[in-house]
C-alpha positions in Angstrom: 22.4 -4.6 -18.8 19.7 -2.4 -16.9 20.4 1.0 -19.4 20.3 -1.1 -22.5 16.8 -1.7 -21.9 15.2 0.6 -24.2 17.2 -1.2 -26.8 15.7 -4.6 -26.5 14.7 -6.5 -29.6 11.3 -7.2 -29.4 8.9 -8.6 -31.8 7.3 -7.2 -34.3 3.8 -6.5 -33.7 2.4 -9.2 -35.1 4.5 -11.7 -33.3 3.6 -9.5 -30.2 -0.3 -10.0 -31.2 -0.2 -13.4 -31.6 1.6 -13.8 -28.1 0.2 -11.3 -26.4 -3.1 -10.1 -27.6 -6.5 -11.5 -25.8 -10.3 -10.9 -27.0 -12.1 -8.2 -25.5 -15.5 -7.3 -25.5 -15.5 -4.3 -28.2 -16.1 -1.5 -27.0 -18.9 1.4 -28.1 -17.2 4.5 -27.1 -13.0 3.8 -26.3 -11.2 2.1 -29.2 -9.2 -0.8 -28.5 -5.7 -0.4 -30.4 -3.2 -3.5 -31.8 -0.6 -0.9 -32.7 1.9 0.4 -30.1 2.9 3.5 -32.8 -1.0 4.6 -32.8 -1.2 4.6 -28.7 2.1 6.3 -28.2 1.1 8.8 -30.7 -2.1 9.5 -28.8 -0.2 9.7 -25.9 2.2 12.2 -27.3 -0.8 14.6 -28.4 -2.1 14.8 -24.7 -4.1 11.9 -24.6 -5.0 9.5 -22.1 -4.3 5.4 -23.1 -4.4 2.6 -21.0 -1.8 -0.1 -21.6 -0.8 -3.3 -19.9 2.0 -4.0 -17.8 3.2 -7.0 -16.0 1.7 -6.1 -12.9 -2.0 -4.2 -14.1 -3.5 -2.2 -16.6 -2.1 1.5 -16.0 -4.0 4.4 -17.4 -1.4 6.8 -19.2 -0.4 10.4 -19.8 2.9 12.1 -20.9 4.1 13.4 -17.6 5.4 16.7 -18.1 1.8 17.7 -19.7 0.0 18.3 -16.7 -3.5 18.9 -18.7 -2.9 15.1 -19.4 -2.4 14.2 -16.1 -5.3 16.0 -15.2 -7.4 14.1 -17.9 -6.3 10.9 -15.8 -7.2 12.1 -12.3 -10.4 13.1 -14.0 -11.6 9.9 -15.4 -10.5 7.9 -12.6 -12.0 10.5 -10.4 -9.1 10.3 -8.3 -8.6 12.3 -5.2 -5.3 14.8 -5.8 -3.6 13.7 -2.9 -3.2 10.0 -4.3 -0.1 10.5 -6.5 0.9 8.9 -9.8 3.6 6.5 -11.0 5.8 7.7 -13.5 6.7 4.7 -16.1 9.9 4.9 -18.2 12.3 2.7 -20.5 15.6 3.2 -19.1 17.5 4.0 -16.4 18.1 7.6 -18.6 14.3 7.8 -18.1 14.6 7.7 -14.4 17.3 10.1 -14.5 14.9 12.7 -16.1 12.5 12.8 -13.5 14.6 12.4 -10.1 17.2 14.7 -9.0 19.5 12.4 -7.2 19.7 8.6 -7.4 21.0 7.0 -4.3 23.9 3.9 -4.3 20.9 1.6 -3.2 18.3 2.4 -5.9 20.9 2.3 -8.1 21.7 -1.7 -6.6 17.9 -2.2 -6.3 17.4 -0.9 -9.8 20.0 -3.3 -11.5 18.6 -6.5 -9.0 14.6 -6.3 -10.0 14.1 -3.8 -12.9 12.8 -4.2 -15.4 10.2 -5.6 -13.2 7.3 -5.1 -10.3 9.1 -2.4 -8.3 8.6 1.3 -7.6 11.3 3.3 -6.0 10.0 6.7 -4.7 13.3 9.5 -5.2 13.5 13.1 -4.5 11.6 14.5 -8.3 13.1 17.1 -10.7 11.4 19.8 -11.2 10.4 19.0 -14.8 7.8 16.6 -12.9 4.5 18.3 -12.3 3.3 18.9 -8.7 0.4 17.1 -9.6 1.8 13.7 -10.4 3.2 13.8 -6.9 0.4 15.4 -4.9 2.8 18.5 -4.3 5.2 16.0 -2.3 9.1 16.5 -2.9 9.2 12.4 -3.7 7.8 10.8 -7.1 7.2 6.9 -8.2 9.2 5.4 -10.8 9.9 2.1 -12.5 10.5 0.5 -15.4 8.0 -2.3 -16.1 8.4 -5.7 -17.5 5.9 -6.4 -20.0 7.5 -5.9 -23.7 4.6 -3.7 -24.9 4.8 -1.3 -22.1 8.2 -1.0 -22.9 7.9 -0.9 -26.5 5.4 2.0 -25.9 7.3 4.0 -23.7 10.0 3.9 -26.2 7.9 5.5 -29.0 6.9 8.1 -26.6 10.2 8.8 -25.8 9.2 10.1 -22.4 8.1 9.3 -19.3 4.4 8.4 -19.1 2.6 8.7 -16.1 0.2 5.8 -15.1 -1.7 4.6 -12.2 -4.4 1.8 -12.1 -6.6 1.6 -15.1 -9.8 1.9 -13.1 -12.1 3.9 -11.3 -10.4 5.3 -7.7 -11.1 2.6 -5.2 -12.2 -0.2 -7.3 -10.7 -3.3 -8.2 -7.6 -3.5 -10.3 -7.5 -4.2 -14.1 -5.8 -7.0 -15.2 -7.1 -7.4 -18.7 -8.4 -4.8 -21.2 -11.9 -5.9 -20.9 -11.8 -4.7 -17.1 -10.6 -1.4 -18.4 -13.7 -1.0 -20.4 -15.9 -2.3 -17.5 -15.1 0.6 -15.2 -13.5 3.4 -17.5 -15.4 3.1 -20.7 -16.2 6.5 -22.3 -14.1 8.1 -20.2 -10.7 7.5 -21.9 -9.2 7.7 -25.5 -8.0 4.7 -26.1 -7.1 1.1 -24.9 -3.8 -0.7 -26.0 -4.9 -4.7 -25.3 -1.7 -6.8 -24.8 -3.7 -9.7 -23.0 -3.9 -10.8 -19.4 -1.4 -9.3 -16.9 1.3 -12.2 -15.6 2.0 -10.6 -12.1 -1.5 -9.6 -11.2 -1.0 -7.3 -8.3 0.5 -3.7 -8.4 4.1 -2.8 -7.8 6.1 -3.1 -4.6 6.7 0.9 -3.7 9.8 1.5 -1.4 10.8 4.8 -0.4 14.5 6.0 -0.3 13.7 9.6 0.4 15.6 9.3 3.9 18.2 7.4 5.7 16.0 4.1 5.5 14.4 2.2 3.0 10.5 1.7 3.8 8.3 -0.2 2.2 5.1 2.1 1.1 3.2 -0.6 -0.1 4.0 -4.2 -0.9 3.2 -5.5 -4.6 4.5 -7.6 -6.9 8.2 -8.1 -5.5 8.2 -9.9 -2.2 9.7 -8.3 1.2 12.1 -11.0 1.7 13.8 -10.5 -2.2 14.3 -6.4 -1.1 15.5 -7.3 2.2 18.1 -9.9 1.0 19.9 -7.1 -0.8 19.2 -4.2 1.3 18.8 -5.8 4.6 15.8 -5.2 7.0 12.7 -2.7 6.2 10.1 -1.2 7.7 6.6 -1.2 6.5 4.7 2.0 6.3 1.0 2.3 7.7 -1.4 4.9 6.3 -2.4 7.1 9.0 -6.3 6.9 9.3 -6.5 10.4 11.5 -5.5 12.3 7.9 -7.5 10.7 4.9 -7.4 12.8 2.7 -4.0 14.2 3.7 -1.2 13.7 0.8 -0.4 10.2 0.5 3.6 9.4 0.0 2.5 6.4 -2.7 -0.7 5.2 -4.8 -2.5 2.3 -2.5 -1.4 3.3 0.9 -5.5 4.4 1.8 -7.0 2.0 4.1 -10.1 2.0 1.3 -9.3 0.4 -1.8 -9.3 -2.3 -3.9 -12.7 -3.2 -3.1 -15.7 -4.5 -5.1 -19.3 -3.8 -4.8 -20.3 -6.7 -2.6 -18.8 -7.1 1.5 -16.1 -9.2 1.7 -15.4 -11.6 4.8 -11.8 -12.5 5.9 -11.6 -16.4 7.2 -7.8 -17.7 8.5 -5.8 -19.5 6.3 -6.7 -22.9 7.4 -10.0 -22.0 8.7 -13.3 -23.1 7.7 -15.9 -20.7 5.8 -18.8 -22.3 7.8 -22.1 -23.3 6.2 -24.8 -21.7 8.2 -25.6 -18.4 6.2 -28.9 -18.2 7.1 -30.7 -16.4 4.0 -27.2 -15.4 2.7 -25.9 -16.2 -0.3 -22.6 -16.1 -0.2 -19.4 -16.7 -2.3 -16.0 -17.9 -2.0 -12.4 -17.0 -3.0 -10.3 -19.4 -1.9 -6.8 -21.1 -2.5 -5.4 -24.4 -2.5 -6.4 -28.1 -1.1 -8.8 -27.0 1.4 -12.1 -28.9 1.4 -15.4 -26.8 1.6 -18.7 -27.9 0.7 -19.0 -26.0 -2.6 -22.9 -26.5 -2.2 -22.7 -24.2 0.2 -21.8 -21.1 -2.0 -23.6 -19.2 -4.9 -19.8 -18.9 -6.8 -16.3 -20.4 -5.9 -13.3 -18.8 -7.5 -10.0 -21.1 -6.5 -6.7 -18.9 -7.3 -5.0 -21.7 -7.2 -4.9 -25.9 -6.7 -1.5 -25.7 -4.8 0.1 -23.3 -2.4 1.3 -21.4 -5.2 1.5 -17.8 -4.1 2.5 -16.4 -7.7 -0.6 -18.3 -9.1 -3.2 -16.8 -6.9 -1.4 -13.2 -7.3 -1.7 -13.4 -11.0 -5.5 -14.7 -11.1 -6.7 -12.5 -7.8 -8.8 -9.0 -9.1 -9.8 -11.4 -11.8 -11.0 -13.3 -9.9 -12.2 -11.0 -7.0 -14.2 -8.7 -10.4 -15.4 -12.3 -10.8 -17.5 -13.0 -7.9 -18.4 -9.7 -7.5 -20.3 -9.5 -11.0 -22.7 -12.5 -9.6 -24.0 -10.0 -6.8 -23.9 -12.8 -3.7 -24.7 -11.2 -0.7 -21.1 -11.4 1.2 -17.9 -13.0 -0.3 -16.2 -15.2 2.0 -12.4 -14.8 1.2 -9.2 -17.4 2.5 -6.4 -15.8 3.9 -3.2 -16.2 2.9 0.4 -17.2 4.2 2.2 -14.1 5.6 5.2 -14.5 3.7 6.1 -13.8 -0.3 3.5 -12.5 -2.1 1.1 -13.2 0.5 2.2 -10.6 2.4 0.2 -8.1 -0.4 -2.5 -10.5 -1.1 -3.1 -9.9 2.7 -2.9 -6.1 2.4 -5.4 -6.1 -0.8 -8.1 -8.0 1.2 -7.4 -6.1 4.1 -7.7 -2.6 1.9 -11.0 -3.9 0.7 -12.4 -5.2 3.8 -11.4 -1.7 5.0 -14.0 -0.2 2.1 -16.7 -1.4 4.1 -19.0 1.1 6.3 -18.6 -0.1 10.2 -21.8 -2.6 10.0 -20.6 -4.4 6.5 -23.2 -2.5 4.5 -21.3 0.2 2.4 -19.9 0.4 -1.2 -16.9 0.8 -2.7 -15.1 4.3 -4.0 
C-alpha cells in the first residue's frame, strides 16, 4: 500500500552501498557521505544536502526552515519565482504540506507513487512562501529511489529539493555532476550512484477543475491520461519571465550546456558540411551517420528505447559539452512516451540560446 511506504524494509547500508553506491571524483570542499543517518542529520540542523532520486540529484533543505530554503536558492542562484518541490515518505507527509487532497491525486497518488510524479495541491500554511514563489499551490511527491526514501524517513519531515545544480544548467544525474557545478557551495553530498529515470518529474496541476500537465518528466502523458482521461499541456508565457512560475522547468531557458545545440528531425540526417565547425552529436538508435564527421558522438541508445535514452540523456548531453565542439548536433525524438520530455528538454535548451546561436547558458 501507498501509506505503508515509509515503512518499507530496505537494506542496510551496506547492502545499499554495494547496490547503489558509484565512485566520484572526491571532492576538496563538499564531503561526499555513505551514511543516510549523517545526511539527514545535516539536514535536520538547517543544512543543505544533495541526494539522489530516481529521476535526478535534488539539492535538499528541511522545508519549514526557510533560512534553509534560502541556503538552496542561494547556491543554485535561483531566481525566487522558480519554486521548489517538496519530497516526502508518505502519503502522511503529503498531508502535512497540502490543505486539501482531491479524489484524483488521491487515484493518481495510489497509480504512480512512489515514483516520477509531482502533483501540485493547494499548500498549508506550515509551507513557507518561498518554497512556492508566494503561489497558493506547492509540488509534492514521493520519490522512488530507496535512499531518498530512507532519508526522508530519518528526517521525519518534508525536505524540500529541486535540481542539484546551478539554475539553468544541465541536470545531475550522478554525484560527480553535483560537484561539477555546486562544489563549495553546499554542505554535503549523499552519493547513491547513477539515477535510473534520468529526467525530472512529471508535474501536473490539480489546483482547478482540470488536470494540466506543468511539465512532462519522467511519467509519460499517455500513463496519466489512461487514468484521468485527456490533459492539457501548459506553456510558459514568454511576455512574463520572470513572473512566478506555477512549477520548477516551465522557463523557456533551461537545461542547457555551455555549447549551442542544433535540433535535426527524427529521421533526418545531421549533414556533413560544417565548414570550419566542429561539431558533435547526440543521437539515438539505428541511424547511420558518418561518425568521421563529428569531434564526439554520444548514442543514448542502440534501439528505439525511449527509457534508455531518458536515463543516459544529461549524462550524456554534460558529456559532449565538456569536449567544447563548436555546436552539438542533437536527434529528435518520437513525440510520444518519454519522448514527449526529451523533446521539451532539447527544446528548453535550444531556447538558452541568444537569437544568433551565440549565447550561454544560466
Amino acid at each position: 500500500m501507498l501509506t505503508q511506504a515509509h515503512a518499507r524494509s530496505w537494506p542496510d547500508e551496506d547492502a545499499l552501498a554495494s547496490e547503489f553506491f558509484a565512485p566520484v571524483t572526491e571532492s576538496l570542499s563538499t564531503p561526499i557521505l555513505r551514511n543516510i543517518q549523517d545526511a539527514a542529520n545535516r539536514l535536520c540542523n538547517g543544512q543543505v544536502v544533495a541526494f539522489p532520486t530516481e529521476t535526478v540529484y535534488g539539492l535538499g533543505a528541511c522545508a519549514f526552515d526557510v533560512h534553509a530554503v534560502a541556503r538552496v536558492f542561494d547556491a543554485k542562484q535561483r531566481p525566487e519565482f522558480d519554486p521548489l518541490i517538496v519530497h516526502v515518505a508518505d502519503l502522511e507527509g503529503v498531508r502535512s504540506v497540502t490543505s486539501s487532497l482531491p479524489d484524483l491525486a488521491c487515484r493518481l497518488a495510489e497509480r504512480f507513487w512512489p515514483g516520477p510524479m509531482t502533483l501540485v495541491l493547494p499548500k498549508s500554511d506550515a509551507v513557507p512562501d518561498l518554497v512556492t514563489a508566494g503561489l497558493p499551490g506547492v509540488g509534492v511527491r514521493i520519490p522512488q529511489h530507496p535512499i531518498a526514501l530512507e532519508l526522508l524517513g530519518a528526517v521525519g519531515g518534508p525536505v524540500a529539493a529541486p535540481s542539484a545544480n546551478q539554475f539553468g544548467c544541465v541536470s545531475p544525474t550522478t554525484a560527480d555532476h553535483v560537484l561539477q557545478g555546486l562544489d563549495g557551495r553546499i554542505d554535503a553530498i549523499l552519493d547513491g550512484g547513477a539515477c535510473s529515470v534520468g529526467l525530472e518529474s512529471t508535474v501536473i496541476s490539480l489546483m482547478n477543475d482540470e488536470p494540466v500537465v506543468l511539465r512532462l518528466g519522467g511519467l509519460a502523458l499517455e500513463s496519466i491520461e489512461e487514468l484521468s482521461g485527456p490533459v492539457s499541456l501548459a506553456r510558459p508565457d514568454s511576455d512574463r519571465p520572470d513572473a512566478a512560475q506555477p512549477a520548477p522547468g516551465m522557463l523557456s531557458r533551461h537545461y542547457a550546456p555551455k555549447t549551442a545545440i542544433r535540433l535535426i528531425d527524427c529521421d533526418g540526417s545531421p549533414g556533413t558540411d560544417f565548414g570550419e565547425m566542429r561539431p558533435a552529436l547526440l543521437t539515438w538508435g539505428n541511424h547511420q551517420e558518418d561518425e568521421g564527421t563529428f569531434v564526439a558522438v554520444q548514442c543514448l541508445s542502440s534501439t528505439d528505447n525511449l527509457s534508455e535514452c531518458a536515463a543516459n540523456f544529461f549524462a550524456a548531453l554534460r558529456c559532449l559539452d565538456a569536449g567544447n565542439p563548436d555546436v552539438i548536433i542533437a536527434r529528435r525524438f518520437p513525440e510520444k512516451g518519454l519522448g514527449r520530455a526529451l523533446n521539451d528538454r532539447l527544446e528548453r535548451a535550444c531556447g538558452s540560446r541568444d537569437p544568433d546561436g551565440s549565447g550561454g547558458g544560466e
